[in-house]
The first five atom37 places (N, CA, C, CB, O) and aatype in JSON, in Angstrom:
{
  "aatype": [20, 20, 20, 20, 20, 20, 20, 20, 20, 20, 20, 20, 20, 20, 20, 20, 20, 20, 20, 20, 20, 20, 20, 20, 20, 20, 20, 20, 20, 20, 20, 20, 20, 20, 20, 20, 20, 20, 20, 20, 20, 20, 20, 20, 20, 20, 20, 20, 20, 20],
  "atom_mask": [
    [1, 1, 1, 1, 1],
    [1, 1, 1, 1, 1],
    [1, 1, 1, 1, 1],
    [1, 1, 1, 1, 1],
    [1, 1, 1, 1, 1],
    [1, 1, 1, 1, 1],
    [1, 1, 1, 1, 1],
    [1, 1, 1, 1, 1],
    [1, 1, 1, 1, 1],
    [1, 1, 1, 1, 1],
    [1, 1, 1, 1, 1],
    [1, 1, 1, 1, 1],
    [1, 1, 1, 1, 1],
    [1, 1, 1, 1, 1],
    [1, 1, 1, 1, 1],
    [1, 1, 1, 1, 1],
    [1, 1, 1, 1, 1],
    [1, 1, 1, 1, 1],
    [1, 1, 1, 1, 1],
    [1, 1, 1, 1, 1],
    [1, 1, 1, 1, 1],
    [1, 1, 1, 1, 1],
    [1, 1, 1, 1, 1],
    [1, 1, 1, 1, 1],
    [1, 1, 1, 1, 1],
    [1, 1, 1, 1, 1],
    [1, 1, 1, 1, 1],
    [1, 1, 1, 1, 1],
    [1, 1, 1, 1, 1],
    [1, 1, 1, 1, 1],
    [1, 1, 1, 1, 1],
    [1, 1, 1, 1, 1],
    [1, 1, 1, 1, 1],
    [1, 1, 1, 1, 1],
    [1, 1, 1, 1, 1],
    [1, 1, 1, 1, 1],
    [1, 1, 1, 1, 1],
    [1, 1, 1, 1, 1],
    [1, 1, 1, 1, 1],
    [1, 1, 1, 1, 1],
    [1, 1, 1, 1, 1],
    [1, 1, 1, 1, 1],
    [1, 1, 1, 1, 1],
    [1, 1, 1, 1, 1],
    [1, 1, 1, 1, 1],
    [1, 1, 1, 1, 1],
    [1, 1, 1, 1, 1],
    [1, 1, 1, 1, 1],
    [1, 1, 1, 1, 1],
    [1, 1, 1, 1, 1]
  ],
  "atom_positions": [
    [[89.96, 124.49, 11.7], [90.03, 124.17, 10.28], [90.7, 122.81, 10.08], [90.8, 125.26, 9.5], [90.19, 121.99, 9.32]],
    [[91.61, 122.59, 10.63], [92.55, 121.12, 10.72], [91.79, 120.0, 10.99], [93.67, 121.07, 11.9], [91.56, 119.01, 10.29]],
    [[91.32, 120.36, 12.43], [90.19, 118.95, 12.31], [88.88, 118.75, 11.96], [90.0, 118.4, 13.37], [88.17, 117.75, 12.04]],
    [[88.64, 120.11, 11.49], [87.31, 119.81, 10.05], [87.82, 118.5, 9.6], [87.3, 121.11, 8.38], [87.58, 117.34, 9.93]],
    [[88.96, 119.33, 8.32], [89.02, 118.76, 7.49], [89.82, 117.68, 7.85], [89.25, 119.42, 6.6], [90.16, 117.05, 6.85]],
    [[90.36, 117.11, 9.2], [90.95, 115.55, 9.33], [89.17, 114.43, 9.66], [92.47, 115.52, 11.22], [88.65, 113.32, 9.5]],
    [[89.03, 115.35, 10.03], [87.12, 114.24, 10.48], [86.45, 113.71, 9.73], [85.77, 114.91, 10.98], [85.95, 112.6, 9.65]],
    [[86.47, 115.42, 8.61], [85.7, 114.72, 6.72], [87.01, 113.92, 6.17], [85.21, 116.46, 5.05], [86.89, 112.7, 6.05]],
    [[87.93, 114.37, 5.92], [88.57, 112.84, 5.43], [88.65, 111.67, 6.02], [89.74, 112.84, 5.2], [89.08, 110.73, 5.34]],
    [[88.29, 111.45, 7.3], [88.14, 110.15, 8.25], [86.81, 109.58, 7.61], [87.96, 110.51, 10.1], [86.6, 108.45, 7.17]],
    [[85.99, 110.65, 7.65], [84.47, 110.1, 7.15], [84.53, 109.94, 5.29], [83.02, 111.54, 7.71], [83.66, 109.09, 5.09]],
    [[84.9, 110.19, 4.41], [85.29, 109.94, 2.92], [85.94, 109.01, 3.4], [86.03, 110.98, 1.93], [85.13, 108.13, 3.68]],
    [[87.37, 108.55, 3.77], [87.44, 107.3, 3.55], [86.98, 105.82, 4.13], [88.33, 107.35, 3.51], [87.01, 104.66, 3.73]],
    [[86.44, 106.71, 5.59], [85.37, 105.5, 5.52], [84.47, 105.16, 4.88], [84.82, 105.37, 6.25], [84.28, 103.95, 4.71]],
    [[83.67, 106.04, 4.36], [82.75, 105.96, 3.19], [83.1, 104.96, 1.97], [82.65, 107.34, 2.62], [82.66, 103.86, 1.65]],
    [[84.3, 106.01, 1.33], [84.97, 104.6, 0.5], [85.21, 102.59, 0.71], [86.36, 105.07, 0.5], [85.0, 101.44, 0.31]],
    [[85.73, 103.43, 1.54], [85.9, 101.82, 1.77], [84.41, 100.77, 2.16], [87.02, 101.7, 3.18], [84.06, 99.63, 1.88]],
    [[83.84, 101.92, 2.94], [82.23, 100.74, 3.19], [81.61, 100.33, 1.53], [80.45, 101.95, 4.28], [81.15, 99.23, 1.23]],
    [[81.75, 101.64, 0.49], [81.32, 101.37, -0.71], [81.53, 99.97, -0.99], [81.9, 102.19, -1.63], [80.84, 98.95, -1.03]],
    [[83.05, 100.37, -1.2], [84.23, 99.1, -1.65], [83.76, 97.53, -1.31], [85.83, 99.32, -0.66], [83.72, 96.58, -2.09]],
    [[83.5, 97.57, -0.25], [83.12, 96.48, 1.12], [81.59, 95.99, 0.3], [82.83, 97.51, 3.19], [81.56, 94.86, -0.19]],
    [[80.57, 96.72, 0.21], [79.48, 96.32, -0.51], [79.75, 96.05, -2.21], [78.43, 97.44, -0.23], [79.62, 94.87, -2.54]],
    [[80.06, 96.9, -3.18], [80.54, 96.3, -4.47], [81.24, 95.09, -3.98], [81.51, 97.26, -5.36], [80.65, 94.4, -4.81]],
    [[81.98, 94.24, -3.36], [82.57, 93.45, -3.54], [81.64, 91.69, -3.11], [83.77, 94.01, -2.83], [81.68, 90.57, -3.61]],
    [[80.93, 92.29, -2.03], [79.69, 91.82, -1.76], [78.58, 91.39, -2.49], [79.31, 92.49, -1.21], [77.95, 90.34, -2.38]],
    [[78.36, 92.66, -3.53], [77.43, 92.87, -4.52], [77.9, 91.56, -5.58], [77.54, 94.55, -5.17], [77.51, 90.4, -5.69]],
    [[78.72, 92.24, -6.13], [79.41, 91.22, -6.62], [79.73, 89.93, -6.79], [79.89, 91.36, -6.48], [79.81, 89.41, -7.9]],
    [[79.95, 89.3, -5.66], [79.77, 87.92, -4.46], [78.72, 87.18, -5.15], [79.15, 88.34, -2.64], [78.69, 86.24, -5.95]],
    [[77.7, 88.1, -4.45], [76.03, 87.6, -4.74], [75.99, 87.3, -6.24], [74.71, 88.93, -4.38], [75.7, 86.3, -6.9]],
    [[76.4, 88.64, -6.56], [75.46, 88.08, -8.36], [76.82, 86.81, -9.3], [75.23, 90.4, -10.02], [76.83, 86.49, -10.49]],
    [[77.33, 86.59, -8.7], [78.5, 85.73, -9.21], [77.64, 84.62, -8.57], [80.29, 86.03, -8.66], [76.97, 84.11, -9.47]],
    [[77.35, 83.93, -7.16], [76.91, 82.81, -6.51], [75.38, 82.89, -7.35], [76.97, 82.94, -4.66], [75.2, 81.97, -8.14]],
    [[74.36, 83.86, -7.24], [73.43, 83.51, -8.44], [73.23, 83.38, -9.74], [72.84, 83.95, -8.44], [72.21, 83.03, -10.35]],
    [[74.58, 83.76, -10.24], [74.62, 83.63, -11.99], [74.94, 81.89, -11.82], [76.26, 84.84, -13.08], [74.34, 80.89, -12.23]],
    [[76.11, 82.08, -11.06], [76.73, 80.39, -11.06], [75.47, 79.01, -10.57], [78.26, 80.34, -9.59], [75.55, 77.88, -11.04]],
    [[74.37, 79.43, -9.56], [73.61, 78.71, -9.03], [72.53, 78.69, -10.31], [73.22, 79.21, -7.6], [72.2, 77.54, -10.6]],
    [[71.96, 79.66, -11.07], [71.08, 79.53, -12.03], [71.65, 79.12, -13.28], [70.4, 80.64, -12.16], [70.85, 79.01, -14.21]],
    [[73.32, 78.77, -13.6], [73.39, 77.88, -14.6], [73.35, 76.82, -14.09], [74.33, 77.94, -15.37], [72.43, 76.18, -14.6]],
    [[74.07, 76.04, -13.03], [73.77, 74.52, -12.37], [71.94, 74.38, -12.72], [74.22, 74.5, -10.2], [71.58, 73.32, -13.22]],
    [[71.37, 74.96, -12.57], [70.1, 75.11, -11.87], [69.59, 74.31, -13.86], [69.49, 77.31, -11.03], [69.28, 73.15, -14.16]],
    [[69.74, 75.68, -14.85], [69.76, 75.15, -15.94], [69.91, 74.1, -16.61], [70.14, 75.51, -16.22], [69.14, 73.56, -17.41]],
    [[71.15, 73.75, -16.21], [71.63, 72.8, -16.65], [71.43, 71.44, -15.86], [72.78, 73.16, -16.83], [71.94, 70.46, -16.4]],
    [[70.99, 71.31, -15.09], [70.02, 70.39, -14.13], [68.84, 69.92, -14.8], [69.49, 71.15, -12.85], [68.47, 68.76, -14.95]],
    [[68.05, 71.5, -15.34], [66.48, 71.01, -15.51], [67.14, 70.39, -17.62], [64.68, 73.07, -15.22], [66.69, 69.42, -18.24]],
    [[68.18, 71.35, -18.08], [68.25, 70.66, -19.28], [68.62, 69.14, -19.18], [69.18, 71.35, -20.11], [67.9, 68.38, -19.83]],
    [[69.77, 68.52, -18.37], [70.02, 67.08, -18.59], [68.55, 66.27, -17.97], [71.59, 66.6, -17.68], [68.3, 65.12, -18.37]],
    [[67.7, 66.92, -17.07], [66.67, 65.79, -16.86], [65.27, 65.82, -17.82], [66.22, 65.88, -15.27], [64.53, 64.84, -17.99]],
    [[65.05, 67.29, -18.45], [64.23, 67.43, -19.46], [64.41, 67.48, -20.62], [63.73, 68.14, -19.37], [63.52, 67.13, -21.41]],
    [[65.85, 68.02, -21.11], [66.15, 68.3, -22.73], [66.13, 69.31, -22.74], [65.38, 67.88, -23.83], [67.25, 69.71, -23.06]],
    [[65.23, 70.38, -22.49], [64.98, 71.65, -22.59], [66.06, 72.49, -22.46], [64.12, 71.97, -21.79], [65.91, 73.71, -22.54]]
  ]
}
């Protein structure tokens, strides 16, 4: 019974933390493409107007 339940909590918090590890990742990304598609914007507005 003990090391059931020490193995599944080894595996939950690894779990957690891999989550953790990707949201933060996730995150990363859509921050470097929000930030790259306003440059990007604001590129095509100062050379077109648009």
């Amino acid at each position: 019974m003990n090391t059931i339940t020490k193995v599944l909590t080894g595996i939950v918090s690894r779990v957690t933390y891999h989550n953790a590890a990707i949201g933060r990742l996730t995150r990363a990304k859509g921050l470097a493409v929000f930030v790259g598609t306003r440059k990007a914007l604001s590129m095509c507005h100062s050379t077109t107007g648009y």
